[in-house]
PyMOL Python script that loads the backbone (N, CA, C, O; Angstrom):
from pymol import cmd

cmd.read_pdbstr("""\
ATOM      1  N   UNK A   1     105.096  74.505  83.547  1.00  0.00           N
ATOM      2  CA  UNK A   1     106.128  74.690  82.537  1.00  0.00           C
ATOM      3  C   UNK A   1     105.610  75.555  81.393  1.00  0.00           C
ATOM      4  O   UNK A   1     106.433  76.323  80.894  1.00  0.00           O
ATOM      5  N   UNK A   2     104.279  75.549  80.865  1.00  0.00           N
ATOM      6  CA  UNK A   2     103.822  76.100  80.117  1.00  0.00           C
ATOM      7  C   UNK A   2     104.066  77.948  80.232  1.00  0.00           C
ATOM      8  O   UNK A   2     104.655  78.635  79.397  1.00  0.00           O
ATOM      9  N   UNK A   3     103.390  78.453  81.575  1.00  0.00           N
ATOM     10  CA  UNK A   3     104.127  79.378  81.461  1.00  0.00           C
ATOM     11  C   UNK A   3     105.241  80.396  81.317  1.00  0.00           C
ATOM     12  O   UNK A   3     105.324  81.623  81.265  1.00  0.00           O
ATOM     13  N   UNK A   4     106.512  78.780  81.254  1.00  0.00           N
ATOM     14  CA  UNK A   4     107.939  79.426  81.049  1.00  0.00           C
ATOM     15  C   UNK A   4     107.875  79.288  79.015  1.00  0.00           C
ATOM     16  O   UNK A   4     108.624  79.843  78.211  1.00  0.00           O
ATOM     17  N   UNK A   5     107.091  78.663  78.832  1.00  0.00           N
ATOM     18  CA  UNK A   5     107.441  78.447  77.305  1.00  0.00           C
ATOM     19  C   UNK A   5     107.720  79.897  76.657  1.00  0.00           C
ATOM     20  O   UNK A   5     108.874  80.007  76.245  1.00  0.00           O
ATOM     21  N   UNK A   6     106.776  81.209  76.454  1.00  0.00           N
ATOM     22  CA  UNK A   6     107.425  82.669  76.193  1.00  0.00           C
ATOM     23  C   UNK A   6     108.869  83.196  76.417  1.00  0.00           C
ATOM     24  O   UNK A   6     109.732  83.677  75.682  1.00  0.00           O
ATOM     25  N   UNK A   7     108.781  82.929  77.626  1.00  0.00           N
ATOM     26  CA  UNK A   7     110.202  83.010  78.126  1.00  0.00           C
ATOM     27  C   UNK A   7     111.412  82.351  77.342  1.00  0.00           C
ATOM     28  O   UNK A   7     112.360  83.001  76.900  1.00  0.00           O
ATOM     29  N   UNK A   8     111.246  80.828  77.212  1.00  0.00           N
ATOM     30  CA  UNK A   8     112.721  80.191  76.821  1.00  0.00           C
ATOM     31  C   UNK A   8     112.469  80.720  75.549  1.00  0.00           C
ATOM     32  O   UNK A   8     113.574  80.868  75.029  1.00  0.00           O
ATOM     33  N   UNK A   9     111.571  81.090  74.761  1.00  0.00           N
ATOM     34  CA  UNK A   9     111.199  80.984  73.406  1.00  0.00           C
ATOM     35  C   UNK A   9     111.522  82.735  72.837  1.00  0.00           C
ATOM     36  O   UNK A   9     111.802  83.236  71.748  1.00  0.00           O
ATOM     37  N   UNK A  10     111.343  83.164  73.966  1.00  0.00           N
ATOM     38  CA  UNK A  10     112.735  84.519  73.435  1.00  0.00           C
ATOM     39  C   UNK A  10     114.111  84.271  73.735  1.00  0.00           C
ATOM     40  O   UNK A  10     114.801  84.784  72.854  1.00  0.00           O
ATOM     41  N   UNK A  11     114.678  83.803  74.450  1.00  0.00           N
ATOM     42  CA  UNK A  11     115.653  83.425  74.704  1.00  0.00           C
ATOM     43  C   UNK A  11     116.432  83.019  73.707  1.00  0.00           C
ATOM     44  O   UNK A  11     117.333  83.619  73.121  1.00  0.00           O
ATOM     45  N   UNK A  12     115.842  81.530  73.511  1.00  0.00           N
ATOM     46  CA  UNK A  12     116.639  80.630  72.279  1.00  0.00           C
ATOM     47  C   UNK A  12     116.522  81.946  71.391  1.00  0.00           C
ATOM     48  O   UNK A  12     117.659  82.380  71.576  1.00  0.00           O
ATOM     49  N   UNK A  13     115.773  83.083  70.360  1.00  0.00           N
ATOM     50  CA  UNK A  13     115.425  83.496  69.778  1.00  0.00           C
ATOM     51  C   UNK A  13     116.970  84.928  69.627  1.00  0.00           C
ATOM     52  O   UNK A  13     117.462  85.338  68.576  1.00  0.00           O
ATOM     53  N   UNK A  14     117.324  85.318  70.973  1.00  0.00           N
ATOM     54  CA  UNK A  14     117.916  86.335  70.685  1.00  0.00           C
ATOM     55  C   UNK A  14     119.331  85.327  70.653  1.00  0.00           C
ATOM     56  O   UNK A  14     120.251  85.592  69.878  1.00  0.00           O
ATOM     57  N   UNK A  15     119.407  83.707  71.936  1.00  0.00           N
ATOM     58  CA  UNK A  15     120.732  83.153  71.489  1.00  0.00           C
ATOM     59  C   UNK A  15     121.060  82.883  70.199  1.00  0.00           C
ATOM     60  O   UNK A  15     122.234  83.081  69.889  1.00  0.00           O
ATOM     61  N   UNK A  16     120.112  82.371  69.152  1.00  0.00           N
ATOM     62  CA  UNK A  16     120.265  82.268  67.333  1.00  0.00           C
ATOM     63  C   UNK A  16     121.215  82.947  66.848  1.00  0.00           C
ATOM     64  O   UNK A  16     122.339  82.638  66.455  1.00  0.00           O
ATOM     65  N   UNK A  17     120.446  84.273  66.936  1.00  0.00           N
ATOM     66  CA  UNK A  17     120.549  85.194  66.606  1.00  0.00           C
ATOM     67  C   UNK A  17     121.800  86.107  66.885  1.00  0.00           C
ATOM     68  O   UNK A  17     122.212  87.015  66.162  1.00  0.00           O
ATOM     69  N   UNK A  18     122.446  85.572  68.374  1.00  0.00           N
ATOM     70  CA  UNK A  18     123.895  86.040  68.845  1.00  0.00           C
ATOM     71  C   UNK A  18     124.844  84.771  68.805  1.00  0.00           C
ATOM     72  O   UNK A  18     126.022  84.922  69.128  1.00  0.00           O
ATOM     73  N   UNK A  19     124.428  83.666  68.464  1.00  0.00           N
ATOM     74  CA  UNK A  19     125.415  82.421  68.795  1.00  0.00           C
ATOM     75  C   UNK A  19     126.078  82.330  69.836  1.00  0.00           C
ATOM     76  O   UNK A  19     127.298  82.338  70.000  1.00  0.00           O
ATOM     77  N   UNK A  20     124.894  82.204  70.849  1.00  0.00           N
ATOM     78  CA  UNK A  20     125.970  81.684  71.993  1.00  0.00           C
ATOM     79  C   UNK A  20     124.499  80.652  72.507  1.00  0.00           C
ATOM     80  O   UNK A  20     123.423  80.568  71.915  1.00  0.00           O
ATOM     81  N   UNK A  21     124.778  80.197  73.349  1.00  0.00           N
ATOM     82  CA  UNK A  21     123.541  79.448  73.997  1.00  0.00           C
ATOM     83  C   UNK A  21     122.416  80.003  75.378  1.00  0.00           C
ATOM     84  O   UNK A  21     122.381  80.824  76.295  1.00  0.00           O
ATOM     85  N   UNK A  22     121.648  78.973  74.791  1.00  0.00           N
ATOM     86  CA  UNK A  22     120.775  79.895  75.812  1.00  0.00           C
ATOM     87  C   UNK A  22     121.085  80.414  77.608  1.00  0.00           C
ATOM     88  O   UNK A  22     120.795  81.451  78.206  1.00  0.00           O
ATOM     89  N   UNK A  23     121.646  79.412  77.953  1.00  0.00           N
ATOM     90  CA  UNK A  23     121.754  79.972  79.664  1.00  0.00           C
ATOM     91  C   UNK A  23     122.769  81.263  79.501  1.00  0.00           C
ATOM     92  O   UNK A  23     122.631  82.232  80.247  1.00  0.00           O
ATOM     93  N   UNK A  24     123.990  81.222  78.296  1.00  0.00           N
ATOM     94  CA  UNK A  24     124.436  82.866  78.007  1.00  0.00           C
ATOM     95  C   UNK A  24     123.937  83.589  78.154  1.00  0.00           C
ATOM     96  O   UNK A  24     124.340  84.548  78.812  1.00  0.00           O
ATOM     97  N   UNK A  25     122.147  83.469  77.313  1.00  0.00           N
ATOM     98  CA  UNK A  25     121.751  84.719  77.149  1.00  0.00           C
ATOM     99  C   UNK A  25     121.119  84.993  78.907  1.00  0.00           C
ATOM    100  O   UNK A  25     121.443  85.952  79.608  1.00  0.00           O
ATOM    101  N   UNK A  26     120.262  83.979  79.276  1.00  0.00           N
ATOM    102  CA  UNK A  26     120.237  84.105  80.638  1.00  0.00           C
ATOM    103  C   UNK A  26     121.319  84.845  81.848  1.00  0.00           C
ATOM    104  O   UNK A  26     120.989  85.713  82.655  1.00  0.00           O
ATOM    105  N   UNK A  27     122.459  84.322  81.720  1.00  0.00           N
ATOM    106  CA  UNK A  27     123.278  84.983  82.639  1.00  0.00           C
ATOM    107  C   UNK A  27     123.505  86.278  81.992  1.00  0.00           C
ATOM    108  O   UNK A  27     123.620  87.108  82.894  1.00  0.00           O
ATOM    109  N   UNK A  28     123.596  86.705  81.105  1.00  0.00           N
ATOM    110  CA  UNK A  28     124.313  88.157  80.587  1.00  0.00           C
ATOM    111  C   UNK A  28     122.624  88.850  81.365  1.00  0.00           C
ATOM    112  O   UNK A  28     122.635  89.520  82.398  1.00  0.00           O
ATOM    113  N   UNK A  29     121.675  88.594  80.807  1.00  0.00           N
ATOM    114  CA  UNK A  29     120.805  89.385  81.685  1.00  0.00           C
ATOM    115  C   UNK A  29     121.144  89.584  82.815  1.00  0.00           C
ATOM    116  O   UNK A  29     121.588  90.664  83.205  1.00  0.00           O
ATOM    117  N   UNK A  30     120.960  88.393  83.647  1.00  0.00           N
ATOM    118  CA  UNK A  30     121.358  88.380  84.838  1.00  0.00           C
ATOM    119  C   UNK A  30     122.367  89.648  85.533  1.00  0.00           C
ATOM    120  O   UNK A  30     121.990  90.544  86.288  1.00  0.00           O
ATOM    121  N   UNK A  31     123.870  89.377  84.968  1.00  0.00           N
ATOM    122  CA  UNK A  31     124.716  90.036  84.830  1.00  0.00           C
ATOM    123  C   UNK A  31     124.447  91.955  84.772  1.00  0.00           C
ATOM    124  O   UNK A  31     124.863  92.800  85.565  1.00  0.00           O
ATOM    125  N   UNK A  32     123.437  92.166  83.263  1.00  0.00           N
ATOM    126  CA  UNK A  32     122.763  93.255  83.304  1.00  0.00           C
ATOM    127  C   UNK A  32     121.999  94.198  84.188  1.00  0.00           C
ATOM    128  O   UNK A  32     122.004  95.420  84.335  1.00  0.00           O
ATOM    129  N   UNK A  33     121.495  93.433  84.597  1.00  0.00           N
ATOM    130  CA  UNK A  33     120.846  93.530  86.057  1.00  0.00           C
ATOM    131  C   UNK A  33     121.266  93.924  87.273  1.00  0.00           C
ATOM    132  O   UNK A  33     120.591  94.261  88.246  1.00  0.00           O
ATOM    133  N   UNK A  34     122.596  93.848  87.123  1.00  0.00           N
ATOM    134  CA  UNK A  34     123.228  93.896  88.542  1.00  0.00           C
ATOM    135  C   UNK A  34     123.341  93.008  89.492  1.00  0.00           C
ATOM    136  O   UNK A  34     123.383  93.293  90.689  1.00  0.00           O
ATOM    137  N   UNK A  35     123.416  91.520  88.876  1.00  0.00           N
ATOM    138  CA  UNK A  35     123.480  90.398  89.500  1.00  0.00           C
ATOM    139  C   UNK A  35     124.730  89.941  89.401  1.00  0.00           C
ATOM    140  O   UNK A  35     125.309  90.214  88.350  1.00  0.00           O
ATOM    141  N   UNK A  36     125.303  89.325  90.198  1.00  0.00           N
ATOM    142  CA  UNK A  36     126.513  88.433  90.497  1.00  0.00           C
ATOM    143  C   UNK A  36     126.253  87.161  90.279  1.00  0.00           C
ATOM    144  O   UNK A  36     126.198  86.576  91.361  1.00  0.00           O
ATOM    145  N   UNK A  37     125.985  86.151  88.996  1.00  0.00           N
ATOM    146  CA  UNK A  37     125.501  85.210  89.268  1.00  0.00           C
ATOM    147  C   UNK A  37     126.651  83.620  90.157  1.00  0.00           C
ATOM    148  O   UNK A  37     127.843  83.315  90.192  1.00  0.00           O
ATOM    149  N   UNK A  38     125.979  83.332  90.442  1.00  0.00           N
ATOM    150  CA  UNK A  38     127.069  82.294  91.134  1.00  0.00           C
ATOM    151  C   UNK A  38     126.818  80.489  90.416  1.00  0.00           C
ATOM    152  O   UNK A  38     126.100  79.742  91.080  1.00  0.00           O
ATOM    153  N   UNK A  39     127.372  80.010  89.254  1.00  0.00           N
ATOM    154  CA  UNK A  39     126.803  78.717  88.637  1.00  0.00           C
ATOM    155  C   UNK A  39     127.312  77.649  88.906  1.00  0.00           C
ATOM    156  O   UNK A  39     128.528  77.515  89.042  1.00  0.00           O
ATOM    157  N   UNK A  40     126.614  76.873  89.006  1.00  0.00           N
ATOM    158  CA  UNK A  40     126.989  75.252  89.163  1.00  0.00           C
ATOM    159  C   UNK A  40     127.747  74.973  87.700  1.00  0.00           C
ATOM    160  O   UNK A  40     127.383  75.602  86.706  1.00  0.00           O
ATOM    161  N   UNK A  41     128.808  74.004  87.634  1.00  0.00           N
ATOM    162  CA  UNK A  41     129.352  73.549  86.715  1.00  0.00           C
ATOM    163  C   UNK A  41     129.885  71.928  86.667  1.00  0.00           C
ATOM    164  O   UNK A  41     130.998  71.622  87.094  1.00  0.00           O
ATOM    165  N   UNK A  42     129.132  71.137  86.207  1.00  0.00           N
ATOM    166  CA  UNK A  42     129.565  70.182  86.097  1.00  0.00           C
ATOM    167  C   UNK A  42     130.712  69.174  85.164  1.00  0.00           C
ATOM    168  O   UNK A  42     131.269  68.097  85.375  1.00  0.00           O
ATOM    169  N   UNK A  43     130.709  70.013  84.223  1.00  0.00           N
ATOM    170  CA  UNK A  43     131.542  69.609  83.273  1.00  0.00           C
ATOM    171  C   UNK A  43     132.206  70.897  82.130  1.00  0.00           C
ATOM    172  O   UNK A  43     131.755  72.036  82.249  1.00  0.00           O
ATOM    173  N   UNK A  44     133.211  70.625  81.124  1.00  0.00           N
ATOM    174  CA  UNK A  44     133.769  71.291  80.767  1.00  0.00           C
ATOM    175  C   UNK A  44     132.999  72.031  79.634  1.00  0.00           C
ATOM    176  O   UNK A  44     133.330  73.143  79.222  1.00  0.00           O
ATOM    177  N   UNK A  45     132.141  71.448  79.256  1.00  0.00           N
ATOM    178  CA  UNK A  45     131.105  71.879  78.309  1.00  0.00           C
ATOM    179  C   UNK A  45     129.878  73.102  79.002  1.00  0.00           C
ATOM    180  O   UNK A  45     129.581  74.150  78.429  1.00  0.00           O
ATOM    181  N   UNK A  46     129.360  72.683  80.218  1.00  0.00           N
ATOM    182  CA  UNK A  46     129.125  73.721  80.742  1.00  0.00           C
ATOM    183  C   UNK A  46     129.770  74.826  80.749  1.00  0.00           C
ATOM    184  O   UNK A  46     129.582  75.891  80.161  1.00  0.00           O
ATOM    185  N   UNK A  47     130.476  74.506  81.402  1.00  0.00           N
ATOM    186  CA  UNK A  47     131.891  75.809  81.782  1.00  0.00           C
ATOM    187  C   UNK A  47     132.271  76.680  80.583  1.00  0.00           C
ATOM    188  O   UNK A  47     133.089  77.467  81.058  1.00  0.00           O
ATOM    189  N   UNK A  48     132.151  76.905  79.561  1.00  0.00           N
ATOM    190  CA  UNK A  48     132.319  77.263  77.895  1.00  0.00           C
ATOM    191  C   UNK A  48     130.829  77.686  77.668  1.00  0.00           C
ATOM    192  O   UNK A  48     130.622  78.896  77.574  1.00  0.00           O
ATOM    193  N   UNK A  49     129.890  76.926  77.580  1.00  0.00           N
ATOM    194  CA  UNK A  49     128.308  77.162  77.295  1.00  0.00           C
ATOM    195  C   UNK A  49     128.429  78.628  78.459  1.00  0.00           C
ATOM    196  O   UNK A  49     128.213  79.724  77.941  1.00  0.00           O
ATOM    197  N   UNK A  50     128.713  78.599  79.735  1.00  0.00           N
ATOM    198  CA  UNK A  50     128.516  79.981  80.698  1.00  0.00           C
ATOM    199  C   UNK A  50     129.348  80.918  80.579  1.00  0.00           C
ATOM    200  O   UNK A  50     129.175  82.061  81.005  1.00  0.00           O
ATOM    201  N   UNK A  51     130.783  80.317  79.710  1.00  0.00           N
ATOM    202  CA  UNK A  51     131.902  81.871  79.577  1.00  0.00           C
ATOM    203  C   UNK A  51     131.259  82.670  78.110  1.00  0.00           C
ATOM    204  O   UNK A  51     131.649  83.766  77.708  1.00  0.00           O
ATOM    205  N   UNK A  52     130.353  81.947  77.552  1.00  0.00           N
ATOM    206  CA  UNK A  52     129.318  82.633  76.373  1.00  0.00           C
ATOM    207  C   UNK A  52     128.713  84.162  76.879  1.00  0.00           C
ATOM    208  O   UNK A  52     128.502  85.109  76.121  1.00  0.00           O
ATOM    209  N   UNK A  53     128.508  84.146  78.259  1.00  0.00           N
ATOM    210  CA  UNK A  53     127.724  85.253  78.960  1.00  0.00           C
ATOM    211  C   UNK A  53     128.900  86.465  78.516  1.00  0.00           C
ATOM    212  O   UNK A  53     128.355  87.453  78.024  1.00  0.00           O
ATOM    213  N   UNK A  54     130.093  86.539  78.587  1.00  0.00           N
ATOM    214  CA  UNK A  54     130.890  87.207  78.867  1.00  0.00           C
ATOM    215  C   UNK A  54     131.652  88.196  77.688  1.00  0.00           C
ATOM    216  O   UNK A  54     131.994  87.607  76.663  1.00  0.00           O
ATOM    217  N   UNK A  55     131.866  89.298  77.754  1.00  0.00           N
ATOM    218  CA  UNK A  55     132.641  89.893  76.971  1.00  0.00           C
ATOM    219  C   UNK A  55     131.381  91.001  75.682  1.00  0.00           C
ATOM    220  O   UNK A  55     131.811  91.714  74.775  1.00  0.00           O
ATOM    221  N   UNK A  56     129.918  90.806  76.015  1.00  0.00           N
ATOM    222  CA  UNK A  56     129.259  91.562  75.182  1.00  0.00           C
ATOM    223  C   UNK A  56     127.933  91.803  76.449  1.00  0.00           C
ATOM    224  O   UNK A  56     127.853  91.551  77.651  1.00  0.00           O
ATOM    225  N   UNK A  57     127.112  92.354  75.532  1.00  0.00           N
ATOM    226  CA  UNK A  57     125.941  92.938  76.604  1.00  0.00           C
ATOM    227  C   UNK A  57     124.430  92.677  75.599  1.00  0.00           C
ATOM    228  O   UNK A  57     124.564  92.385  74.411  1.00  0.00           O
ATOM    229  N   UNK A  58     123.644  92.758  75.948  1.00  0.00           N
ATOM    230  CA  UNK A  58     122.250  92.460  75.603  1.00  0.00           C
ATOM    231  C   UNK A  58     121.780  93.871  75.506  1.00  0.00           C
ATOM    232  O   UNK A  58     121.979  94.730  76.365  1.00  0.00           O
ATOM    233  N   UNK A  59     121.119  94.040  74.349  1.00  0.00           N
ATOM    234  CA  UNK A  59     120.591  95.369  73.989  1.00  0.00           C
ATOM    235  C   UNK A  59     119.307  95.726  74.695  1.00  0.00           C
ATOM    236  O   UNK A  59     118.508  94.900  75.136  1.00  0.00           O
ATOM    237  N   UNK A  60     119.182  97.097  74.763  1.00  0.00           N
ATOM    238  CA  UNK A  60     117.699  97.337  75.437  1.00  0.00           C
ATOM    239  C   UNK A  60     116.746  96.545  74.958  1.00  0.00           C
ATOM    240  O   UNK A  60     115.970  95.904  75.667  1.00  0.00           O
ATOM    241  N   UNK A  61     116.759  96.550  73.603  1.00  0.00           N
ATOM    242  CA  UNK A  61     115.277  96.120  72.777  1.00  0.00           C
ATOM    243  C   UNK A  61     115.336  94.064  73.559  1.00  0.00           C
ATOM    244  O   UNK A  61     114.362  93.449  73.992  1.00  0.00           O
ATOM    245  N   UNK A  62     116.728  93.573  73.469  1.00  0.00           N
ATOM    246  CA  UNK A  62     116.655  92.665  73.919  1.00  0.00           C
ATOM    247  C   UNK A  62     116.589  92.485  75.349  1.00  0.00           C
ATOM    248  O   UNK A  62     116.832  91.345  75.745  1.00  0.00           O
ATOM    249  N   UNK A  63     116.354  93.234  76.078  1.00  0.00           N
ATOM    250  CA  UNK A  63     115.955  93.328  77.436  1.00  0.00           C
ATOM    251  C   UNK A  63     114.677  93.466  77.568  1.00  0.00           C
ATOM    252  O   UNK A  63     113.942  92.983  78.429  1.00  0.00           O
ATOM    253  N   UNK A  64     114.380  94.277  76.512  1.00  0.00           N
ATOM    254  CA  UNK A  64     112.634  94.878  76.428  1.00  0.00           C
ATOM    255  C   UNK A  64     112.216  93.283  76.318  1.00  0.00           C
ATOM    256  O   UNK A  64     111.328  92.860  77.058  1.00  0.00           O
ATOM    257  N   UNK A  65     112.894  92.384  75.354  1.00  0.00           N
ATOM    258  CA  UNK A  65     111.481  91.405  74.730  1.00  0.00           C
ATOM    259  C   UNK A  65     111.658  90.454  75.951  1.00  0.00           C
ATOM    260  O   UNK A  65     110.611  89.950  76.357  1.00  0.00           O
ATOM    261  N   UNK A  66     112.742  90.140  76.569  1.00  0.00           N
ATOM    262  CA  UNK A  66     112.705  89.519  77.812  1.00  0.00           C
ATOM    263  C   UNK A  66     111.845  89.317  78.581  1.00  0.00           C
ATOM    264  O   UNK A  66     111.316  88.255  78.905  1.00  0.00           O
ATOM    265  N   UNK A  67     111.549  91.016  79.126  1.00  0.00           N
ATOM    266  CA  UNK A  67     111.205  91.591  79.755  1.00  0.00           C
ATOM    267  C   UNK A  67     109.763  91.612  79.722  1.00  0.00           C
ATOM    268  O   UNK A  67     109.013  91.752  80.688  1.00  0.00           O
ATOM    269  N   UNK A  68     109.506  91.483  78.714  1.00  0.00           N
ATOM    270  CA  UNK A  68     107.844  91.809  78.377  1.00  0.00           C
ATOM    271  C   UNK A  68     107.323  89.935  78.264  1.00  0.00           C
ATOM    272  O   UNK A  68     106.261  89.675  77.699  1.00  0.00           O
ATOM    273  N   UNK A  69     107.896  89.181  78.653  1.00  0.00           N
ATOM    274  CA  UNK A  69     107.166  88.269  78.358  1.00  0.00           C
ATOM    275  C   UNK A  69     107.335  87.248  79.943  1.00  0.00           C
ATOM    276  O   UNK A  69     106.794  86.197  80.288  1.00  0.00           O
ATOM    277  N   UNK A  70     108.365  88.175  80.638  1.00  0.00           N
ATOM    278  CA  UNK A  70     108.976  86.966  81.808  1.00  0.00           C
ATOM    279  C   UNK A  70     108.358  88.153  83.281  1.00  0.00           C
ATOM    280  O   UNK A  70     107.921  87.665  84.322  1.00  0.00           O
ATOM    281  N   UNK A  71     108.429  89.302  83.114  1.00  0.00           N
ATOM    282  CA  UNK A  71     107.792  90.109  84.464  1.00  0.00           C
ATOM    283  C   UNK A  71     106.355  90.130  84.293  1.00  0.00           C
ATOM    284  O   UNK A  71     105.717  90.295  83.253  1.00  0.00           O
ATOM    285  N   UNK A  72     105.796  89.866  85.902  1.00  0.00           N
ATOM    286  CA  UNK A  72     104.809  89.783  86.019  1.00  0.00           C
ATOM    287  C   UNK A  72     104.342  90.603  87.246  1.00  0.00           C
ATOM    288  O   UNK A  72     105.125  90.294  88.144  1.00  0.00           O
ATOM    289  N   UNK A  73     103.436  91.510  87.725  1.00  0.00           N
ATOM    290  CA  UNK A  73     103.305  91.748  88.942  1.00  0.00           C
ATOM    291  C   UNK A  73     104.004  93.100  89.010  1.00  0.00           C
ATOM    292  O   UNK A  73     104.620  93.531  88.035  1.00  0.00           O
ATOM    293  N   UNK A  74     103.903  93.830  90.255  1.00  0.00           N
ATOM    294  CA  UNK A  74     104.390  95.074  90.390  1.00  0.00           C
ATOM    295  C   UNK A  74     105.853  94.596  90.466  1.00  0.00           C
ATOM    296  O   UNK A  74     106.219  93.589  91.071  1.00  0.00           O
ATOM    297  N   UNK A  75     106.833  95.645  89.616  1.00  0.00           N
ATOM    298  CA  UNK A  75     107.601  95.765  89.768  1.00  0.00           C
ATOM    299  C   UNK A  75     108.918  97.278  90.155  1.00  0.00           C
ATOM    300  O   UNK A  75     108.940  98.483  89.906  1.00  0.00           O
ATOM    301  N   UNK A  76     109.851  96.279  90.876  1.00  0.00           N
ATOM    302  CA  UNK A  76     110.757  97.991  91.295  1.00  0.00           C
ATOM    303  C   UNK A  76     112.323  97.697  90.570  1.00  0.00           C
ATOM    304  O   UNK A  76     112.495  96.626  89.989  1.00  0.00           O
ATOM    305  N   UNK A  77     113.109  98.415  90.625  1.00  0.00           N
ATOM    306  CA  UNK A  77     114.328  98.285  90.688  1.00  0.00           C
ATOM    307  C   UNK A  77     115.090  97.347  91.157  1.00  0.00           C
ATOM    308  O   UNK A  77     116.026  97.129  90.388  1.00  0.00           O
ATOM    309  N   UNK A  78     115.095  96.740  92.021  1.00  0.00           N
ATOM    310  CA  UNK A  78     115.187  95.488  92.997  1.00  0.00           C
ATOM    311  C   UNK A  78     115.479  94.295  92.723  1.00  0.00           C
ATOM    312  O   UNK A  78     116.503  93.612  92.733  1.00  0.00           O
ATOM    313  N   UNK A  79     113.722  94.059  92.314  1.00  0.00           N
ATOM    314  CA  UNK A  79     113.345  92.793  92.160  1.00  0.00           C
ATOM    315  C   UNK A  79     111.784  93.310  91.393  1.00  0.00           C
ATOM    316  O   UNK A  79     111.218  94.363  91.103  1.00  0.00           O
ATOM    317  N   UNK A  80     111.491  91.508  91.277  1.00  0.00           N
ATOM    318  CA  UNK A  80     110.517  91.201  90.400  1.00  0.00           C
ATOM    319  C   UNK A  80     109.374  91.160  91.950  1.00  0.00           C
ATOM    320  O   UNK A  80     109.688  90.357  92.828  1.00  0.00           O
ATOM    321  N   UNK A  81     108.277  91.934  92.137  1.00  0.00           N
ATOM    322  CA  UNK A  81     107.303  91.126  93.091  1.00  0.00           C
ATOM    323  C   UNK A  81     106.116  90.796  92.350  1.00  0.00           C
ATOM    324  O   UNK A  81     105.519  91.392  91.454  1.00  0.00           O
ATOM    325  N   UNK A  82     105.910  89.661  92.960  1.00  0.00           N
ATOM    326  CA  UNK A  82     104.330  88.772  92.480  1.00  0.00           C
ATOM    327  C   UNK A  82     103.312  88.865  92.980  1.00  0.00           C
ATOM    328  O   UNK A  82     102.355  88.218  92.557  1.00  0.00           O
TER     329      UNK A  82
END
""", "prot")
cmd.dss("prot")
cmd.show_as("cartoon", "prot")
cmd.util.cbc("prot")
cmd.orient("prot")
């Protein structure tokens, strides 16, 4: 877990900062990326916490800090390899 701590800890950092919550900021990457994400939803509070992803975009610089703290390993266009 320790090595995800960088990770959530930009996260929460750019969600603050945009008011939405963190798995938002997660899926809008996602999204960025060229991903289709597909989410589990258990309740109605979820479902609101994930329509947060929607309707704006994550800036380079906020892709950069993502980016620089969560890739590891050669990477392509693709995907992440380890």
């Amino acid at each position: 877990m320790r090595m995800l701590e960088p990770t959530i800890n930009v996260l929460k950092s750019i969600a603050e900062e945009r008011h939405v919550s963190v798995p938002a900021v997660a899926l809008n990457y996602s999204i960025n990326k060229g991903v289709l994400p597909l989410v589990g939803v258990r309740d109605a509070g979820q479902a609101e916490q994930d329509m947060q992803a929607l309707g704006w975009r994550l800036t380079e610089d906020e892709i950069k800090q993502i980016e620089g703290v969560s890739l590891q390993g050669r990477r392509s266009s693709f995907m992440q390899h380890g």
